[in-house]
C-alpha positions as a Markdown table, in Angstrom:
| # | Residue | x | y | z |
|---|---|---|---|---|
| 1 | Unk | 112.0 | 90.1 | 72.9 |
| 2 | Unk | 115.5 | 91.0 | 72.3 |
| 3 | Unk | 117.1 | 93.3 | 75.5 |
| 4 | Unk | 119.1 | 96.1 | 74.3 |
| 5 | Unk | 121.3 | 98.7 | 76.1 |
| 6 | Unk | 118.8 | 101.2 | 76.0 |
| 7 | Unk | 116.3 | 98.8 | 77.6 |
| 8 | Unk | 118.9 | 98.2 | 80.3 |
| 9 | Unk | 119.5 | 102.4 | 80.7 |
| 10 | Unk | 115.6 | 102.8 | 80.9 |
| 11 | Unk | 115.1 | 100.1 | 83.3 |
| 12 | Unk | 118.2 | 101.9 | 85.7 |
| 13 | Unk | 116.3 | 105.5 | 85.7 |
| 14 | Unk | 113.0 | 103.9 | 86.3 |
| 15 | Unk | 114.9 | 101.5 | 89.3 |
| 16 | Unk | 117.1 | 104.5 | 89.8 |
| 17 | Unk | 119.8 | 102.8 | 89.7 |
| 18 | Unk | 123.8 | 102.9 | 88.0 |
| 19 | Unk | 125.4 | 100.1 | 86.5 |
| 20 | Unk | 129.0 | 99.7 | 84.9 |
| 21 | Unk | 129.1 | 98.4 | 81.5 |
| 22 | Unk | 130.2 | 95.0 | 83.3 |
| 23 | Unk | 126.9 | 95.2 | 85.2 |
| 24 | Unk | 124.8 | 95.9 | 82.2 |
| 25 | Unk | 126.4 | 93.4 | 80.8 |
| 26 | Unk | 125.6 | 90.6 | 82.8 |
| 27 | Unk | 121.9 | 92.7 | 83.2 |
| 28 | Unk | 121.9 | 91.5 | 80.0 |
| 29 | Unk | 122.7 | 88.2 | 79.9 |
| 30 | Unk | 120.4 | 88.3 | 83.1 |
| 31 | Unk | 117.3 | 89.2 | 81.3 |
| 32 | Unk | 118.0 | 87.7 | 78.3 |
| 33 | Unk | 117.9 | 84.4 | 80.6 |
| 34 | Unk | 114.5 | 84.8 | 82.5 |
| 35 | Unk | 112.9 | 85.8 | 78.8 |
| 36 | Unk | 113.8 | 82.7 | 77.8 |
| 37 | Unk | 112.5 | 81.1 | 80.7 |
| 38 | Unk | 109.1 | 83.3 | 80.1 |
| 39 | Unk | 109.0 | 82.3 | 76.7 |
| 40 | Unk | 109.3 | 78.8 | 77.0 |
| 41 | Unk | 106.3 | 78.5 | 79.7 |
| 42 | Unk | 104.1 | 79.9 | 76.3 |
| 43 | Unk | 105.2 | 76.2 | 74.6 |
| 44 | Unk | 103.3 | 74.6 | 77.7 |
| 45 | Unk | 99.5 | 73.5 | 77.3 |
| 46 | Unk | 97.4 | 74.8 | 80.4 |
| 47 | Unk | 94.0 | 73.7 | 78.0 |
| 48 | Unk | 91.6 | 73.0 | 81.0 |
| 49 | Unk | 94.0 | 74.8 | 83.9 |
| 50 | Unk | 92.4 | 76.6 | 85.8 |
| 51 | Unk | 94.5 | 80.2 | 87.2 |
| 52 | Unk | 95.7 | 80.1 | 90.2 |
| 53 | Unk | 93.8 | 82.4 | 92.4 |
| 54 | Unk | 95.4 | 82.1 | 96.0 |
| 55 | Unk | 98.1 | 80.0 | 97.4 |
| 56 | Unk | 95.9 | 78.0 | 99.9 |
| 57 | Unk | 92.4 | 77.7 | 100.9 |
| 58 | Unk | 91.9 | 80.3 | 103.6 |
| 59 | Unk | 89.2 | 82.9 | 103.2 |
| 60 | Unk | 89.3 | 86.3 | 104.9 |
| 61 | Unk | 91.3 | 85.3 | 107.5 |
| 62 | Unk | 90.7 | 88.6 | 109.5 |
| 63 | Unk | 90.9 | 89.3 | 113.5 |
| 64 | Unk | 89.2 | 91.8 | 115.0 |
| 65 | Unk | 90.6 | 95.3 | 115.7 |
| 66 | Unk | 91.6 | 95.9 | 119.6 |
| 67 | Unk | 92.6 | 98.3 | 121.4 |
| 68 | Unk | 96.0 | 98.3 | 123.5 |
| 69 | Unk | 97.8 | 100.5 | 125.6 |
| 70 | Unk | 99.7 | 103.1 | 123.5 |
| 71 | Unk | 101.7 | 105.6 | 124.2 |
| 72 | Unk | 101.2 | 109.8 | 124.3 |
| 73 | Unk | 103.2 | 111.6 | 121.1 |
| 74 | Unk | 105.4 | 113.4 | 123.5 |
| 75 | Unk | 106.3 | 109.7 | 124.7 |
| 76 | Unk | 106.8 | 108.8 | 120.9 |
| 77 | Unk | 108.9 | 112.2 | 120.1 |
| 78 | Unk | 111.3 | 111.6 | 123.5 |
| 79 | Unk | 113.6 | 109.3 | 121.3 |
| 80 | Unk | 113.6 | 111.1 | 118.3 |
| 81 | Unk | 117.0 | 112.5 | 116.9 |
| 82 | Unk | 115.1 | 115.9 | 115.7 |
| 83 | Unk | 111.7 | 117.1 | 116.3 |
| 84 | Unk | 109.4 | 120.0 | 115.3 |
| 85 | Unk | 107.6 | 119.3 | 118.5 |
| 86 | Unk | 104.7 | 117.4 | 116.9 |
| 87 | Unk | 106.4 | 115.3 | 114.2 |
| 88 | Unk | 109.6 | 113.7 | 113.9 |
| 89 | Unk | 111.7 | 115.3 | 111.4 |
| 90 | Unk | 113.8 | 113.1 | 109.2 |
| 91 | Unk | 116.2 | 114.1 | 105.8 |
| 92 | Unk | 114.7 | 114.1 | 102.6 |
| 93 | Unk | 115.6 | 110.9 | 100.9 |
| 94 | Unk | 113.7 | 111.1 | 97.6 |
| 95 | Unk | 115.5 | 113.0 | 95.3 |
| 96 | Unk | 114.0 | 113.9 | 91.7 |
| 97 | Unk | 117.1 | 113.3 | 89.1 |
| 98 | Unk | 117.2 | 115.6 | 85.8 |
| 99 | Unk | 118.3 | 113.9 | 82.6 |
């Protein structure tokens, strides 16, 4: 898989992200790097391996819910910057860019 410029420019809107041409540069060499890497794992026989699943051994290691002491929502809103009086109210950090 060769990485091109445009690959690098799709990857940044979908990361929303800006590089410099230095950046995308060394993006480049970057990727070009661990696709290498990638492709030479495919040269390695795994006849017989079996996928690896989970790290270790442990099954549904769960606990059981419990209840604690918690505190009222007026408690929870008394050291909030900016309330509505029921919710805390923060700035909108998502913005949708237009291309």
């Amino acid at each position: 898989m060769e990485v091109t410029s445009e690959m690098i420019d799709r990857l940044a809107v979908l990361a929303k992200l800006k590089f410099s041409e230095e950046e995308k540069k060394e993006l480049n060499t970057d990727l070009e790097r661990m696709i290498e890497f990638v492709e030479k794992l495919k040269e390695v026989d795994t006849t017989g391996t079996e996928p690896l699943l989970h790290i270790t051994d442990a099954v549904n290691v769960l606990r059981e819910d419990e209840v604690k002491q918690t505190i009222t929502r007026q408690e929870a809103l008394l050291n909030a910057p900016l309330t509505d009086g029921n919710f805390i109210k923060v700035p909108k950090v998502i913005k949708k860019e237009t291309e």
